[in-house]
C-alpha positions in Angstrom: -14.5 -2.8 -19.2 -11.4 -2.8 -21.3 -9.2 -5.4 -19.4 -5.5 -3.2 -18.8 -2.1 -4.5 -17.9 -1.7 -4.6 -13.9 -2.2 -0.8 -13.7 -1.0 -0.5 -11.0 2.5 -0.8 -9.2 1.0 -3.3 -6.0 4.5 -3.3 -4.4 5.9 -0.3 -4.7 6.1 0.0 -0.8 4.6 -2.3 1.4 5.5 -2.9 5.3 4.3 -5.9 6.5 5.1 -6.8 9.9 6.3 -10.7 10.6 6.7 -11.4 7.5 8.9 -12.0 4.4 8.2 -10.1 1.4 9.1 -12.1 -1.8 9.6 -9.5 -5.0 6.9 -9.5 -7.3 7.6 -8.3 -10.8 5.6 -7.9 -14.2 6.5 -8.5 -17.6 6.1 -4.8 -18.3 9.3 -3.2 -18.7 10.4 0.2 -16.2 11.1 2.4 -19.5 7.0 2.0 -20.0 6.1 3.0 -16.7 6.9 6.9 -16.8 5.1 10.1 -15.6 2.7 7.8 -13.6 0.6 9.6 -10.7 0.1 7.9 -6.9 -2.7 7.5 -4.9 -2.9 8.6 -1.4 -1.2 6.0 0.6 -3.1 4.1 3.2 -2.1 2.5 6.4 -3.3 0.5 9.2 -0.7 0.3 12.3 -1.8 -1.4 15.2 -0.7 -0.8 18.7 -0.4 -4.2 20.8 -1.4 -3.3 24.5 -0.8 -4.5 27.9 -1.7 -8.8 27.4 -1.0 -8.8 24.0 -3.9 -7.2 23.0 -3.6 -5.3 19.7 -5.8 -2.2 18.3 -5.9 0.0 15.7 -3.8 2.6 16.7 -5.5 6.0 14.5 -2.3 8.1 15.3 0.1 6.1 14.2 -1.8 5.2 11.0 -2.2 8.7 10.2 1.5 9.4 11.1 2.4 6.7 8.6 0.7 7.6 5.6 1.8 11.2 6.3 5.5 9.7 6.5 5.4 7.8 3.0 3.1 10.5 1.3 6.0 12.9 2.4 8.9 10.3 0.8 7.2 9.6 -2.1 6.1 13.6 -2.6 9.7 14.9 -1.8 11.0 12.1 -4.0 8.9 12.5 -7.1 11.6 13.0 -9.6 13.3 9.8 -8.7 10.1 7.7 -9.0 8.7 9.2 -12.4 5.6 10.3 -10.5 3.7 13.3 -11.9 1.5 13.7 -8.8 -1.0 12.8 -6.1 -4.5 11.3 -7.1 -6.6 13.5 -5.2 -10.4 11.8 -4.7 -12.8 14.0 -3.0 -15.3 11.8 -3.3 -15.7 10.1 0.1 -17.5 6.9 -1.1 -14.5 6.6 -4.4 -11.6 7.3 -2.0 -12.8 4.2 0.2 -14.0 2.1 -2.6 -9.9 2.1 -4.0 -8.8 1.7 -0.7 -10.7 -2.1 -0.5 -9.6 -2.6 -4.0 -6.1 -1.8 -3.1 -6.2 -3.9 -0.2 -7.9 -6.6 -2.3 -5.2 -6.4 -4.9 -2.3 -6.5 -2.8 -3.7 -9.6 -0.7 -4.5 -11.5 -4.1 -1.1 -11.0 -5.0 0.6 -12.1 -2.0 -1.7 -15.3 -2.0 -0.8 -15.8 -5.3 2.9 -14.7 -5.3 2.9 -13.5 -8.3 1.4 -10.4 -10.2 0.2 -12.7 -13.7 -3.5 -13.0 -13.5 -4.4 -10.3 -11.4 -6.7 -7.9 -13.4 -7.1 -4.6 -12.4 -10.4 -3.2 -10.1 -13.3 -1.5 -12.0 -12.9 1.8 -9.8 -9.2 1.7 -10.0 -9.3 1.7 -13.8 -11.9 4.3 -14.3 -9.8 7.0 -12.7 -6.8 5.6 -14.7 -8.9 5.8 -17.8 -10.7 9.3 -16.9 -7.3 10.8 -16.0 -5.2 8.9 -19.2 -2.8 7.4 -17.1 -1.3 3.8 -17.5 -0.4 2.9 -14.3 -0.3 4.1 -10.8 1.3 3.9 -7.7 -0.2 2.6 -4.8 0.6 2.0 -1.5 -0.7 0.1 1.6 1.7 0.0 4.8 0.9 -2.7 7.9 2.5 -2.8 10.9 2.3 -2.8 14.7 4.3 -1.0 17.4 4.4 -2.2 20.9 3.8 0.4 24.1 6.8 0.8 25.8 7.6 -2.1 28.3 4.7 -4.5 27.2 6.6 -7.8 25.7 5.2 -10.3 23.5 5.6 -13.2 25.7 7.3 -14.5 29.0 10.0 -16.3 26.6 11.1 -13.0 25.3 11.1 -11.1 29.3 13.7 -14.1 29.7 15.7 -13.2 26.8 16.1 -10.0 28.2 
């Protein structure tokens, strides 16, 4: 497999809930990264429940991703993206989603992008399409029902 610069941009957008994002950058210049394509975004929002319980909340997921498909979709020009990476391939589409997910864990263990190589699925559509880089996004989160708290120390803040 011909070993690629990180083709993809990990970070592009990422929401992740209780926690501090520290800016990751490449060595790859922004004037090299043009007329790039994105992947459909992913994203896994969780909805904590009476007793702090938290589940996967399908709605909101699917009401995320349709929020940042839309940004990124009605805001193409601004980030030099030519278009959506459409995989109709059910068994494809989920392999990139675990190697997204992979990718964007490794590099917020690491904290920083050098030394993360590129998936094997993820650069054979980047090859087959002759395409550089990529966008991809993952979003996390959680929402909380209305009037469940985390804890009894925050009801007292209250």
């Amino acid at each position: 497999m011909k070993q690629r610069i990180i083709a993809i941009l990990i970070l592009g957008i990422i929401f992740q809930s209780c926690v501090t994002n520290k800016y990751l950058s490449s060595t790859t210049s922004v004037n090299e990264i043009l007329n790039k394509e994105y992947f459909k975004p992913y994203s896994y929002i969780h909805l904590i429940k009476k007793g702090n319980k938290s589940e996967s909340n399908d709605s909101l997921s699917i009401r995320s991703r349709q929020m940042i498909d839309s940004v990124i979709y009605s805001n193409m020009k601004l980030y030099k993206t030519k278009g959506k990476i459409i995989l109709k391939n059910k068994t494809i589409n989920e392999k990139v989603e675990n190697e997204l997910h992979f990718l964007i864990q490794s590099a917020m263990q690491k904290r920083k992008l050098e030394g993360i190589k590129i998936t094997t699925t993820i650069d054979h559509i980047l090859e087959s399409r002759n395409q550089r880089f990529a966008l991809g996004v993952v979003a996390t989160g959680f929402s909380r029902k209305k009037g469940i708290m985390a804890d009894k120390s925050q009801k007292e803040l209250l």
